[in-house]
mmCIF file of the protein (N, C-alpha, C, O) and its ligand, coordinates in Angstrom:
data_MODEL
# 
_entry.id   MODEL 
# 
loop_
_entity.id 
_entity.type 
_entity.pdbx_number_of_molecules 
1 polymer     1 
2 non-polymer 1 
# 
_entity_poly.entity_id                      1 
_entity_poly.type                           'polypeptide(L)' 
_entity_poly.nstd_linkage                   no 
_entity_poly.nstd_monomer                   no 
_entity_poly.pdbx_seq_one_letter_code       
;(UNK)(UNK)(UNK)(UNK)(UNK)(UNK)(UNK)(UNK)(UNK)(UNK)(UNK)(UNK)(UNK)(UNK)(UNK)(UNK)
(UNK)(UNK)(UNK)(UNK)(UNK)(UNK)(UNK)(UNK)(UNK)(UNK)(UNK)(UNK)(UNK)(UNK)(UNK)(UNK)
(UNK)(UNK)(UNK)(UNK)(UNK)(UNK)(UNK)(UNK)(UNK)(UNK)(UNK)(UNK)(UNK)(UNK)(UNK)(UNK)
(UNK)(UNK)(UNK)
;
_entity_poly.pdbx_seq_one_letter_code_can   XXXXXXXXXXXXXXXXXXXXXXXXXXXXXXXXXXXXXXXXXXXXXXXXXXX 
_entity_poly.pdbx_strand_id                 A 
# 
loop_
_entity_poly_seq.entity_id 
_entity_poly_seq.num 
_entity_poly_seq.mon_id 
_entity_poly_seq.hetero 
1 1  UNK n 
1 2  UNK n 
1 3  UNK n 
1 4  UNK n 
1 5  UNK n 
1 6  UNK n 
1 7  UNK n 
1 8  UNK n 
1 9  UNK n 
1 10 UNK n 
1 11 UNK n 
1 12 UNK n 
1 13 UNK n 
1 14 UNK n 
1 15 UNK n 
1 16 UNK n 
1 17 UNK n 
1 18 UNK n 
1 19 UNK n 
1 20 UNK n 
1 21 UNK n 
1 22 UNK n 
1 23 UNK n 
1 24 UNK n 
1 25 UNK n 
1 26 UNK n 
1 27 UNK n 
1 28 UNK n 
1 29 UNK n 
1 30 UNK n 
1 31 UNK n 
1 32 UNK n 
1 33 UNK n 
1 34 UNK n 
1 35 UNK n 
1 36 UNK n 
1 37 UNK n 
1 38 UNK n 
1 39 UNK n 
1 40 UNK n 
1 41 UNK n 
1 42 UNK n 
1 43 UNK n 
1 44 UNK n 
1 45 UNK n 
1 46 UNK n 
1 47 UNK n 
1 48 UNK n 
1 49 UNK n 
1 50 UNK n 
1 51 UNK n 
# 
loop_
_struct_asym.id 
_struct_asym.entity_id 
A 1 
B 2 
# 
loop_
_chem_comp.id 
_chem_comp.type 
_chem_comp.mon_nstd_flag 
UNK 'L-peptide linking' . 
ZN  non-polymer         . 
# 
_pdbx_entity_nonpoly.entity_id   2 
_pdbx_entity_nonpoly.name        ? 
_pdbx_entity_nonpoly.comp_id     ZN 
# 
_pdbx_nonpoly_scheme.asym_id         B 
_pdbx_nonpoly_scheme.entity_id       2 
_pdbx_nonpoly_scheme.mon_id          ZN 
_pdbx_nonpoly_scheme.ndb_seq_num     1 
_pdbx_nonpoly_scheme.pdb_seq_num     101 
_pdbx_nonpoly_scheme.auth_seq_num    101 
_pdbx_nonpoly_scheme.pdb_mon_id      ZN 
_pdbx_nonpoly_scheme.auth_mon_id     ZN 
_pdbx_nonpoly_scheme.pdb_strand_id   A 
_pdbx_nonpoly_scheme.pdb_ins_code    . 
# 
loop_
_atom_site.group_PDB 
_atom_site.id 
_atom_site.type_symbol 
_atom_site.label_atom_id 
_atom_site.label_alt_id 
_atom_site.label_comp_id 
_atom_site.label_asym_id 
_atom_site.label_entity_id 
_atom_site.label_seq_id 
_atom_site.pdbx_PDB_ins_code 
_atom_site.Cartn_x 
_atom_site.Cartn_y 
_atom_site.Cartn_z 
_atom_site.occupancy 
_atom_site.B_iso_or_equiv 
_atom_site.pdbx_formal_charge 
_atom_site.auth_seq_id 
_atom_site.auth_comp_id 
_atom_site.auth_asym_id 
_atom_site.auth_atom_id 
_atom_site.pdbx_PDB_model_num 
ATOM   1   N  N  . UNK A 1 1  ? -143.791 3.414   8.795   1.00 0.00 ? 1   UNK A N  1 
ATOM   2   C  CA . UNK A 1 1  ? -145.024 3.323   7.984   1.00 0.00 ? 1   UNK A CA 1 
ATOM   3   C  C  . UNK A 1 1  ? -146.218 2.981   8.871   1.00 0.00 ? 1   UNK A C  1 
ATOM   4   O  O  . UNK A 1 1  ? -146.127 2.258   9.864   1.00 0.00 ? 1   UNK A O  1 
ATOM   5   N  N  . UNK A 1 2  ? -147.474 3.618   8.392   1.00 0.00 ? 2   UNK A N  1 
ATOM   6   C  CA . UNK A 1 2  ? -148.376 3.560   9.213   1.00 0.00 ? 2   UNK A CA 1 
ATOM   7   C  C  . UNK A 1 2  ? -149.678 2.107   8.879   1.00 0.00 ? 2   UNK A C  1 
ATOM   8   O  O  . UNK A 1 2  ? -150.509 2.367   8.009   1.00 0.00 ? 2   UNK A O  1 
ATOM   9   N  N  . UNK A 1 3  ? -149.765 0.908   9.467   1.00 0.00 ? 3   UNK A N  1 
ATOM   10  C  CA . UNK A 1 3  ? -150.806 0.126   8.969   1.00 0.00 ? 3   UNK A CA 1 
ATOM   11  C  C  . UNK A 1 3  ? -151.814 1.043   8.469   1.00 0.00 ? 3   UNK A C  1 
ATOM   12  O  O  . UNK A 1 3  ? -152.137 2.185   8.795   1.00 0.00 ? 3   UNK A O  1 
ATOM   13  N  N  . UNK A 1 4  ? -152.380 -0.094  7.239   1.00 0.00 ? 4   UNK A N  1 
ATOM   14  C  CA . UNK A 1 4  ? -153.380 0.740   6.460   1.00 0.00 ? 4   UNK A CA 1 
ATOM   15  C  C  . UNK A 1 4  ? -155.288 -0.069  6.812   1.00 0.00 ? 4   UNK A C  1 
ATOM   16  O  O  . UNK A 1 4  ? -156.373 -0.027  6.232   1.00 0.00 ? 4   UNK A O  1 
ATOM   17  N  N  . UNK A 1 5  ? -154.848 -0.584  7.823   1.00 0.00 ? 5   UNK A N  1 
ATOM   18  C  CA . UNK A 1 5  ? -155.861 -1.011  8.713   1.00 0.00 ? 5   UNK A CA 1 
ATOM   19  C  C  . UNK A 1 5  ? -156.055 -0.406  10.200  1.00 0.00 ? 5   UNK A C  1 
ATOM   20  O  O  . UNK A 1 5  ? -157.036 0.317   10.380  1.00 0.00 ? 5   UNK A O  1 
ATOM   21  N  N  . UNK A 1 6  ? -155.280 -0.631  11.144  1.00 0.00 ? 6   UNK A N  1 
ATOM   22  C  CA . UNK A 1 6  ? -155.531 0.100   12.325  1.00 0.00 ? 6   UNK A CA 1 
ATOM   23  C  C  . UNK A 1 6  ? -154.592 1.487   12.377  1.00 0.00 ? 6   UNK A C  1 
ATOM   24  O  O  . UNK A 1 6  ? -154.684 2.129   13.424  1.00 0.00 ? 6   UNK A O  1 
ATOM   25  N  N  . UNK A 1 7  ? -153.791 1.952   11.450  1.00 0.00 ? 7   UNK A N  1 
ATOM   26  C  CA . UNK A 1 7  ? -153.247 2.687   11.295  1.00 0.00 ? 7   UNK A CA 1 
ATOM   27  C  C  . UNK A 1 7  ? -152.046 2.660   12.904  1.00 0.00 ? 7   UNK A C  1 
ATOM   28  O  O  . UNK A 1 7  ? -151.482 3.683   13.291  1.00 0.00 ? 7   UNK A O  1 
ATOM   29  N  N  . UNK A 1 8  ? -151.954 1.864   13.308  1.00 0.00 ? 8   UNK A N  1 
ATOM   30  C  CA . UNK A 1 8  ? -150.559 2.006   14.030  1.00 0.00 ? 8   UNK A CA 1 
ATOM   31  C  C  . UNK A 1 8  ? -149.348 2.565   13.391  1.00 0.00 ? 8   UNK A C  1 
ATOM   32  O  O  . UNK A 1 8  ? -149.565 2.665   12.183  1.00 0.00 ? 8   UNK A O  1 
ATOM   33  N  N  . UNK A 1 9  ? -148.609 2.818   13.588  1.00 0.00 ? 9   UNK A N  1 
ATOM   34  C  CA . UNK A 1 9  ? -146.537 2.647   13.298  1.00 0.00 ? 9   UNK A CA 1 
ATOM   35  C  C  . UNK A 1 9  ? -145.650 1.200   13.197  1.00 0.00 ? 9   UNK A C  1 
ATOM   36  O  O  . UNK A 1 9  ? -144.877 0.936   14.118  1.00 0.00 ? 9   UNK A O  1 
ATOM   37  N  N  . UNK A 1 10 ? -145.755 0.517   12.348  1.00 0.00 ? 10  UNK A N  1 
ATOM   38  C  CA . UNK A 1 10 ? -145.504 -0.520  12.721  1.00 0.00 ? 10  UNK A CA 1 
ATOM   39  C  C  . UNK A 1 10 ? -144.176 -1.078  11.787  1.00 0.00 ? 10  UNK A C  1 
ATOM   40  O  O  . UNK A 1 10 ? -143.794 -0.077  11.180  1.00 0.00 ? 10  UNK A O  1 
ATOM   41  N  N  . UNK A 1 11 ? -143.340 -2.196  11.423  1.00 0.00 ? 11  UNK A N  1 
ATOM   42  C  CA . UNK A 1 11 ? -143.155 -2.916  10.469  1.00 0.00 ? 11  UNK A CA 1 
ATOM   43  C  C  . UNK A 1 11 ? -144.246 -3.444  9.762   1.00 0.00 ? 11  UNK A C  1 
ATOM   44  O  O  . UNK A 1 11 ? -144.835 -4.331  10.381  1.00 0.00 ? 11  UNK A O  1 
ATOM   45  N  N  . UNK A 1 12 ? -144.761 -3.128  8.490   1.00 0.00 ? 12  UNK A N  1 
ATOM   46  C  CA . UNK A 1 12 ? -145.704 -4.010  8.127   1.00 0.00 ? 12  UNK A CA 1 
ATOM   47  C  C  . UNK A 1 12 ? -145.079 -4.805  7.153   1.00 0.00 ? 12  UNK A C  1 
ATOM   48  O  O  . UNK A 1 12 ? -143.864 -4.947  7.016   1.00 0.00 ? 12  UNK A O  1 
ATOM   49  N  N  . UNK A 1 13 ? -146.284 -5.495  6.248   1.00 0.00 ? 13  UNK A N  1 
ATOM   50  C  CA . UNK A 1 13 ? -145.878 -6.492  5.687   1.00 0.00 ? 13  UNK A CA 1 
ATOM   51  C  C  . UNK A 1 13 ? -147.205 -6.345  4.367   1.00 0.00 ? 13  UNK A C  1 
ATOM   52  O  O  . UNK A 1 13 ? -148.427 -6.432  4.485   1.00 0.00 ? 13  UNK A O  1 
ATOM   53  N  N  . UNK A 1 14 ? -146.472 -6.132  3.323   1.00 0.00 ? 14  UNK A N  1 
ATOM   54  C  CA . UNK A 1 14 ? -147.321 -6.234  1.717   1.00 0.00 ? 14  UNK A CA 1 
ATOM   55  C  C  . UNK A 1 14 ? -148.480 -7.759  1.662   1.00 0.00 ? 14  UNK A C  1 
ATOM   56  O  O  . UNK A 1 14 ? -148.317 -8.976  1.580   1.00 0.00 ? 14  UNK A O  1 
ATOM   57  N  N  . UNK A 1 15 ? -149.505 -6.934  1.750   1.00 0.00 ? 15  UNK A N  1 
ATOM   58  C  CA . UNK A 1 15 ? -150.246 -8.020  1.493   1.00 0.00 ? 15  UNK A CA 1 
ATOM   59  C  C  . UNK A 1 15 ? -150.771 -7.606  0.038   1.00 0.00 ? 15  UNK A C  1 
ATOM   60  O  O  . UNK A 1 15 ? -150.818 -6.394  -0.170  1.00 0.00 ? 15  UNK A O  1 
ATOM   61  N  N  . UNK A 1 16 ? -151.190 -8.501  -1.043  1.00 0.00 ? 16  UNK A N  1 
ATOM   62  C  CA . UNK A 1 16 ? -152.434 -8.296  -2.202  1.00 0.00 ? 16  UNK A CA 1 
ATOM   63  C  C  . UNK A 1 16 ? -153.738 -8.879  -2.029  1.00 0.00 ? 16  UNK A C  1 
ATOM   64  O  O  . UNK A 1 16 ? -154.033 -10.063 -1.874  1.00 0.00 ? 16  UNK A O  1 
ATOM   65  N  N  . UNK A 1 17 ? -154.397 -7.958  -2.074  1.00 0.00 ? 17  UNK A N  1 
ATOM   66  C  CA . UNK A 1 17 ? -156.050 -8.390  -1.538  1.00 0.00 ? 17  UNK A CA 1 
ATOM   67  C  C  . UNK A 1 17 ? -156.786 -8.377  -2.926  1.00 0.00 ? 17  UNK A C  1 
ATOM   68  O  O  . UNK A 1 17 ? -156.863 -7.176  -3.184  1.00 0.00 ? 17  UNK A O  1 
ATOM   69  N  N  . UNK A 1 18 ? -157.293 -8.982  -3.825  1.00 0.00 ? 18  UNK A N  1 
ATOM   70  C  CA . UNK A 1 18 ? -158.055 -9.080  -4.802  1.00 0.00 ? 18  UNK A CA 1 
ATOM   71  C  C  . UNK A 1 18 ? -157.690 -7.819  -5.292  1.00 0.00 ? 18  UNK A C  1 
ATOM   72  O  O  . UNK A 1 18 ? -158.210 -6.831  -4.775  1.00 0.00 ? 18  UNK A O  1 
ATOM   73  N  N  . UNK A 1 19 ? -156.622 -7.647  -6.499  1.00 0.00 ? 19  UNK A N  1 
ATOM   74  C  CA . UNK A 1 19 ? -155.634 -7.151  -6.502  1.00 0.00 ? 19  UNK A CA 1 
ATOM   75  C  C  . UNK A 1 19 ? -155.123 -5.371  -6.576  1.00 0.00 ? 19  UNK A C  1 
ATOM   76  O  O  . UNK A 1 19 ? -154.716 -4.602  -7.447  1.00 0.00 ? 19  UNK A O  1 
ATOM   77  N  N  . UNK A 1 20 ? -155.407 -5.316  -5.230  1.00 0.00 ? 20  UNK A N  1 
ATOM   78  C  CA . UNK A 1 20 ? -154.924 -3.798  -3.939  1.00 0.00 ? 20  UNK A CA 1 
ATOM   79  C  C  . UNK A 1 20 ? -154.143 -4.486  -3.210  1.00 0.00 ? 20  UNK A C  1 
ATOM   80  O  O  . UNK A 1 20 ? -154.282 -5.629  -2.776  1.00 0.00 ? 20  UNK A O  1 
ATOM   81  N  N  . UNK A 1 21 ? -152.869 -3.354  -3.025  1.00 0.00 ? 21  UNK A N  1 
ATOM   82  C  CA . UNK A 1 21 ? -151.913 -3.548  -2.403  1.00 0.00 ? 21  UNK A CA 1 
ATOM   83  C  C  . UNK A 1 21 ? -151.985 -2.743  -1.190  1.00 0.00 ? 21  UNK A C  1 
ATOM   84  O  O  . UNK A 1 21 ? -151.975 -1.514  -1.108  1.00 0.00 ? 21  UNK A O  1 
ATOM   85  N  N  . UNK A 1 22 ? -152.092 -3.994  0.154   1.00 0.00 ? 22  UNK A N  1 
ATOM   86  C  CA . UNK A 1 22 ? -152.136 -2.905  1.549   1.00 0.00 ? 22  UNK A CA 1 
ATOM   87  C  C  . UNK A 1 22 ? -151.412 -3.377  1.889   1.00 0.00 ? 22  UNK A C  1 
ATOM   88  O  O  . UNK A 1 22 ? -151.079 -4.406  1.301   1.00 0.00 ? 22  UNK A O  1 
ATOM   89  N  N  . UNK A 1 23 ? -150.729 -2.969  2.996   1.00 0.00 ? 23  UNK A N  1 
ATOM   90  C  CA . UNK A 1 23 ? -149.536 -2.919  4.423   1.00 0.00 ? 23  UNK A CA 1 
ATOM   91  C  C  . UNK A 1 23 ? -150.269 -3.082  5.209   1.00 0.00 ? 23  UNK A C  1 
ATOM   92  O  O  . UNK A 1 23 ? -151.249 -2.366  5.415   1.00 0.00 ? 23  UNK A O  1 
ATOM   93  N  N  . UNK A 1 24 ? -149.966 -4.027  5.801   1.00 0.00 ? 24  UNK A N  1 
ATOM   94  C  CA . UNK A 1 24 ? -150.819 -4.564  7.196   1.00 0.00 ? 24  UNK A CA 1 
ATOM   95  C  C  . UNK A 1 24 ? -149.411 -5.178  8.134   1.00 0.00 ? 24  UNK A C  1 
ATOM   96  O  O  . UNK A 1 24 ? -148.512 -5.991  7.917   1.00 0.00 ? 24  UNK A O  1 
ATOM   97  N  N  . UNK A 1 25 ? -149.897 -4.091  9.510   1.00 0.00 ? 25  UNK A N  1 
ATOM   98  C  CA . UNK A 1 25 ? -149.001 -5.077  10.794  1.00 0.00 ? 25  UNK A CA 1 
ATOM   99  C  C  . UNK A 1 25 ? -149.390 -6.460  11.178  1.00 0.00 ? 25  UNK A C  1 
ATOM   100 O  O  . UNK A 1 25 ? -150.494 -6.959  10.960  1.00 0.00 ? 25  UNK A O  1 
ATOM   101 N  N  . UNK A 1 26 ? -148.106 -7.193  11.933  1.00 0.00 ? 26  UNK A N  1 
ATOM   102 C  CA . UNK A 1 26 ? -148.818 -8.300  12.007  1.00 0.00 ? 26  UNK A CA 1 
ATOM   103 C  C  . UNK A 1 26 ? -150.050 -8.482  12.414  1.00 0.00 ? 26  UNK A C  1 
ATOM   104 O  O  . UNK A 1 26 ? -150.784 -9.065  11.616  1.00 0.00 ? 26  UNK A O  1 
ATOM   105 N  N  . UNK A 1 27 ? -150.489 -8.162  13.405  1.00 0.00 ? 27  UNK A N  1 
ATOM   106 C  CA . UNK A 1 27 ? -151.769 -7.891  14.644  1.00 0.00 ? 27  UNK A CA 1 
ATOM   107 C  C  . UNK A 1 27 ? -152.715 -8.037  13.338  1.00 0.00 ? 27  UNK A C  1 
ATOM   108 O  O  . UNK A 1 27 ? -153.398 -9.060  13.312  1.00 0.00 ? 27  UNK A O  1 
ATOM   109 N  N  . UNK A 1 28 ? -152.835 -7.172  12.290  1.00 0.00 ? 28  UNK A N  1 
ATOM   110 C  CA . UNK A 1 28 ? -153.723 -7.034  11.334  1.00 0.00 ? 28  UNK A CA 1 
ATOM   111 C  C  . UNK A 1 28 ? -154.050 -8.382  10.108  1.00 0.00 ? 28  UNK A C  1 
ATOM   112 O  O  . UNK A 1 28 ? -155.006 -8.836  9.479   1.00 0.00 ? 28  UNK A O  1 
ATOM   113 N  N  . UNK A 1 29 ? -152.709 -8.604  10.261  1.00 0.00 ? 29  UNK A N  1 
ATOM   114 C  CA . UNK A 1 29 ? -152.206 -9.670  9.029   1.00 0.00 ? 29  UNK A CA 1 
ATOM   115 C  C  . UNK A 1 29 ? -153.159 -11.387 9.619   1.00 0.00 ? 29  UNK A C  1 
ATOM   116 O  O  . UNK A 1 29 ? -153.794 -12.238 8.997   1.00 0.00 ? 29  UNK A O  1 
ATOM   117 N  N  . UNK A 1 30 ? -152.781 -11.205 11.122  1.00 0.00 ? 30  UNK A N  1 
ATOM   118 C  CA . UNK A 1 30 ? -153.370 -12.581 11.473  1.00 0.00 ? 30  UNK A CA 1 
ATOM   119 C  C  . UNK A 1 30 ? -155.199 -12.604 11.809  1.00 0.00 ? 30  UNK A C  1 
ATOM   120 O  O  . UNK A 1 30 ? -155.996 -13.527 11.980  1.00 0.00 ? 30  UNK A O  1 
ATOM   121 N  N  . UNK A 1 31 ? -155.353 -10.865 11.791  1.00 0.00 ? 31  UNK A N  1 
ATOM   122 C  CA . UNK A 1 31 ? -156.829 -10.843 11.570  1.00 0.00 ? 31  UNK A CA 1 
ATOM   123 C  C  . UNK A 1 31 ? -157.514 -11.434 10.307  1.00 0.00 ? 31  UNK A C  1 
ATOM   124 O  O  . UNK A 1 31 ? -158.419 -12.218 10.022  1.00 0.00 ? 31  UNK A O  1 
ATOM   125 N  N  . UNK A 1 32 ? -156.259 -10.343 9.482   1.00 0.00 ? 32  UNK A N  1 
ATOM   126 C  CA . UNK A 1 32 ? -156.667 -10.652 7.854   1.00 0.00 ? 32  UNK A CA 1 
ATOM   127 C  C  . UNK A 1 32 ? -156.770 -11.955 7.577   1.00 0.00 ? 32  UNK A C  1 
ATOM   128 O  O  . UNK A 1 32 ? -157.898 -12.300 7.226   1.00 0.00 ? 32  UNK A O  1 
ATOM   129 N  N  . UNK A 1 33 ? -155.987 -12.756 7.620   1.00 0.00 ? 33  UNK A N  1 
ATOM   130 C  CA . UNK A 1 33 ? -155.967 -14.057 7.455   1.00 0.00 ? 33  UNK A CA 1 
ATOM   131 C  C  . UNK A 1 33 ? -157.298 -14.886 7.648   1.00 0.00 ? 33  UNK A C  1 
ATOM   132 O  O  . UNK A 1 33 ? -157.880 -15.630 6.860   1.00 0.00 ? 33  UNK A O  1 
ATOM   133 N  N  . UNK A 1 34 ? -157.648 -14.458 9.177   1.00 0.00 ? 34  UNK A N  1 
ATOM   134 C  CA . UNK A 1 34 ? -158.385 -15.772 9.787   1.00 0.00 ? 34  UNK A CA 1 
ATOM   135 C  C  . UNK A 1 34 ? -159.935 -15.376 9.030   1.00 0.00 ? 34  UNK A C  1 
ATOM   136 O  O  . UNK A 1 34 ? -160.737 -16.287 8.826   1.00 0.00 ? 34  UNK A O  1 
ATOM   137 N  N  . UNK A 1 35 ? -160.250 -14.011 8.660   1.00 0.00 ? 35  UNK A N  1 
ATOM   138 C  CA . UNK A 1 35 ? -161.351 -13.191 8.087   1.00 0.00 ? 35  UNK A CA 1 
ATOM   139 C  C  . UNK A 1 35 ? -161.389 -14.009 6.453   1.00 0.00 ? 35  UNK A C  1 
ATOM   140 O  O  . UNK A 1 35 ? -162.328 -14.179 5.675   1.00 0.00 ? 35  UNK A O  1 
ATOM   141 N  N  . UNK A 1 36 ? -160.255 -14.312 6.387   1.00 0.00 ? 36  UNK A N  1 
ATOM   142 C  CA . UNK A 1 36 ? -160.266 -14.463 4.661   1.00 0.00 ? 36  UNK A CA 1 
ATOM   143 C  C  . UNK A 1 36 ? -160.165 -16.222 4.179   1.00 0.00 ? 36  UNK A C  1 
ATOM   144 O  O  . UNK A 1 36 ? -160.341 -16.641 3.035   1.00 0.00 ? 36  UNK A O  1 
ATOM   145 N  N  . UNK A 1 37 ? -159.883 -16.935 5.226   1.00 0.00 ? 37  UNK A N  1 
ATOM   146 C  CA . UNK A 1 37 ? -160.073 -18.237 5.645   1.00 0.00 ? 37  UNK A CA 1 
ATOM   147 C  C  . UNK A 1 37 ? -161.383 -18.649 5.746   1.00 0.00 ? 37  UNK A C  1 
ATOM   148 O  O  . UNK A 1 37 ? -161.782 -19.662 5.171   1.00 0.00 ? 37  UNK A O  1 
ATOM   149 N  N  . UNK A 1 38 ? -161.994 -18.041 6.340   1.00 0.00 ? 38  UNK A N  1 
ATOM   150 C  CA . UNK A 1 38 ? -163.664 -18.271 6.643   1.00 0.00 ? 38  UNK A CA 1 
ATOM   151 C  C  . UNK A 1 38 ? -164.153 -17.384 5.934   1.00 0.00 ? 38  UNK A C  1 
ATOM   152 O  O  . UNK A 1 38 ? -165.133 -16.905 6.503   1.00 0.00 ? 38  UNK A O  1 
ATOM   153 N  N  . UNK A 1 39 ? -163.982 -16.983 5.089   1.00 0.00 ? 39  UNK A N  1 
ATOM   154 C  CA . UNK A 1 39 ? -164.858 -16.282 3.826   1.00 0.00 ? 39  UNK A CA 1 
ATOM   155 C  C  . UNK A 1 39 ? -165.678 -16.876 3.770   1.00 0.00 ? 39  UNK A C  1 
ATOM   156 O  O  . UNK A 1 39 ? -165.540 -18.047 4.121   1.00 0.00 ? 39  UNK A O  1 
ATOM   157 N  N  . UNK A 1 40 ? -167.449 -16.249 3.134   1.00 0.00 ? 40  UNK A N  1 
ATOM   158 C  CA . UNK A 1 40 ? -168.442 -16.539 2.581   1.00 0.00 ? 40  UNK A CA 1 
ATOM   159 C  C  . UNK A 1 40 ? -168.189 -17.325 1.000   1.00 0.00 ? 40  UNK A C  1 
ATOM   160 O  O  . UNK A 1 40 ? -168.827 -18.260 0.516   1.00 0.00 ? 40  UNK A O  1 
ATOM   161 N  N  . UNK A 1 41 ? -167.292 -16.743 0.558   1.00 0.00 ? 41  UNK A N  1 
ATOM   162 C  CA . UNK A 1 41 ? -167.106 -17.242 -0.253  1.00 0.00 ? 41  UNK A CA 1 
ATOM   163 C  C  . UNK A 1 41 ? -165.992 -18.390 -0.363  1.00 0.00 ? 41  UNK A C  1 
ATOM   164 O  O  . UNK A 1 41 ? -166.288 -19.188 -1.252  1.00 0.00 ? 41  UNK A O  1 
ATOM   165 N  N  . UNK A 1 42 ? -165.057 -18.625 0.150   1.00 0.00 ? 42  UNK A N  1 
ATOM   166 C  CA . UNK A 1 42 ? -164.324 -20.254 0.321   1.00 0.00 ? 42  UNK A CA 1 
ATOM   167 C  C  . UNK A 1 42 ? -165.439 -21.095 0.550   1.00 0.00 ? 42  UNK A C  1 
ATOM   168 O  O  . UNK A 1 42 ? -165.635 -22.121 -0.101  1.00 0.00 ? 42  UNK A O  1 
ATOM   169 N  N  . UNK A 1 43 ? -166.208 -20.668 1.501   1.00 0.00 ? 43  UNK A N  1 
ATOM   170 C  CA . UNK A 1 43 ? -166.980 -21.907 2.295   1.00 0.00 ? 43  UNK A CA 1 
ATOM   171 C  C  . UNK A 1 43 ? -168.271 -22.117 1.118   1.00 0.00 ? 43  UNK A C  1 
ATOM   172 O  O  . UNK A 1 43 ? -169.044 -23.075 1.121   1.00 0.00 ? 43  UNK A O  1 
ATOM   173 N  N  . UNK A 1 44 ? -168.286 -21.147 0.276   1.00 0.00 ? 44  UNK A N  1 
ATOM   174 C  CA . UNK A 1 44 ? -169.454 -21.451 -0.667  1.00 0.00 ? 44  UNK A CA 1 
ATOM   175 C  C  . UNK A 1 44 ? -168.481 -22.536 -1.762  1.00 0.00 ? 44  UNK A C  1 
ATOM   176 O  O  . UNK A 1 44 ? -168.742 -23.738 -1.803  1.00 0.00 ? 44  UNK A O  1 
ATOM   177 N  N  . UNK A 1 45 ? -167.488 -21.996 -2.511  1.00 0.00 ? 45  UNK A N  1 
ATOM   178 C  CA . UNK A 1 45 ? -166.949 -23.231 -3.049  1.00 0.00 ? 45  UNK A CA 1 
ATOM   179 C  C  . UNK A 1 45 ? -166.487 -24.532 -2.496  1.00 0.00 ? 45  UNK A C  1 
ATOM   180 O  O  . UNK A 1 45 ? -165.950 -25.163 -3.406  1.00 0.00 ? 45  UNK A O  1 
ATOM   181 N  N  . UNK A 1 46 ? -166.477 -25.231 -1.304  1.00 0.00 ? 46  UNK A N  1 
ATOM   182 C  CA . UNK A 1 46 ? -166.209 -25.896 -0.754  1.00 0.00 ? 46  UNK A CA 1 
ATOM   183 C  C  . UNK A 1 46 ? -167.664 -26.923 -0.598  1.00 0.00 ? 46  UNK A C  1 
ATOM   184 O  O  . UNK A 1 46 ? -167.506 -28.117 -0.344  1.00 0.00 ? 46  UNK A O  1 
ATOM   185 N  N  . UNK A 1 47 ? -168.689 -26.498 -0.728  1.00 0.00 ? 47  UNK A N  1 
ATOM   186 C  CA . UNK A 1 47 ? -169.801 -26.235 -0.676  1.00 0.00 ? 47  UNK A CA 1 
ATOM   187 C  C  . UNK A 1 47 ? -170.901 -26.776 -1.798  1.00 0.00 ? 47  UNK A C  1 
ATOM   188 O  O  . UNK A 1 47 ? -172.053 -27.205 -1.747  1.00 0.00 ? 47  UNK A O  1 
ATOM   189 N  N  . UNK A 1 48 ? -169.864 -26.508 -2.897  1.00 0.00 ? 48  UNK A N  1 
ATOM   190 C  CA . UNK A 1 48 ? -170.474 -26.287 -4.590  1.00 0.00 ? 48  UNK A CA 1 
ATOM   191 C  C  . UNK A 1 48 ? -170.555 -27.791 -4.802  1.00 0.00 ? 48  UNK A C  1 
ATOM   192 O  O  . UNK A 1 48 ? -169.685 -28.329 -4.118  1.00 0.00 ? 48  UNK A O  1 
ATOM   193 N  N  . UNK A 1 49 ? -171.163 -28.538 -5.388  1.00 0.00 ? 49  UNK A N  1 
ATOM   194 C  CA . UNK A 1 49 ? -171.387 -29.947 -6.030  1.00 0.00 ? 49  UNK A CA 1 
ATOM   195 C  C  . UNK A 1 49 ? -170.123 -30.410 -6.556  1.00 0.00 ? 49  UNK A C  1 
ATOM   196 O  O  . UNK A 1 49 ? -169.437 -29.654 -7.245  1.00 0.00 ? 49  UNK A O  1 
ATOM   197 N  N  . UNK A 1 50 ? -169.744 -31.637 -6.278  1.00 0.00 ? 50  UNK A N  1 
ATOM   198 C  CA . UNK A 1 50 ? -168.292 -31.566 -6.509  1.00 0.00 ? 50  UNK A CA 1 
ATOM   199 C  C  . UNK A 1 50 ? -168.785 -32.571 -8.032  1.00 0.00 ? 50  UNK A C  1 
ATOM   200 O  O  . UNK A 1 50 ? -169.774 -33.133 -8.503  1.00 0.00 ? 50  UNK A O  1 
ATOM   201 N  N  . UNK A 1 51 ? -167.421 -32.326 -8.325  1.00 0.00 ? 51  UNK A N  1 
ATOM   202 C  CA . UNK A 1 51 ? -167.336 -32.465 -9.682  1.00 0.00 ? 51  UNK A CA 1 
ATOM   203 C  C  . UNK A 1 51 ? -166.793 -33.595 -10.433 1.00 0.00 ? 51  UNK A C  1 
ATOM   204 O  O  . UNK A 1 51 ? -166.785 -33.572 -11.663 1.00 0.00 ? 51  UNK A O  1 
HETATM 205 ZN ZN . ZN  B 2 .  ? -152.739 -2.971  11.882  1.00 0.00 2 101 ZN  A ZN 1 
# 
């Protein structure tokens, strides 16, 4: 199967992204991650007046 990010050949691994289902190799997966960790938006709720 071909990543549906860098399109390599890889083993990938099912990720759900706001809910789409991609295959991402690891290489991609630990991009994905660190991209979605530091979101604009985590860091805006983190952010928000606490309650
Ligand atoms: Zn990839």
């Amino acid at each position: 199967m071909n990543c549906e990010r860098c399109g390599i050949d890889a083993s990938l691994t099912h990720r759900d992204v706001d809910g789409f289902a991609y295959y991402l190799c690891e290489a991609c997966l630990r991009g994905w991650d660190a991209v979605r960790s530091s979101s604009p938006d985590a860091a805006d709720e983190s952010r928000s007046p606490a309650r």
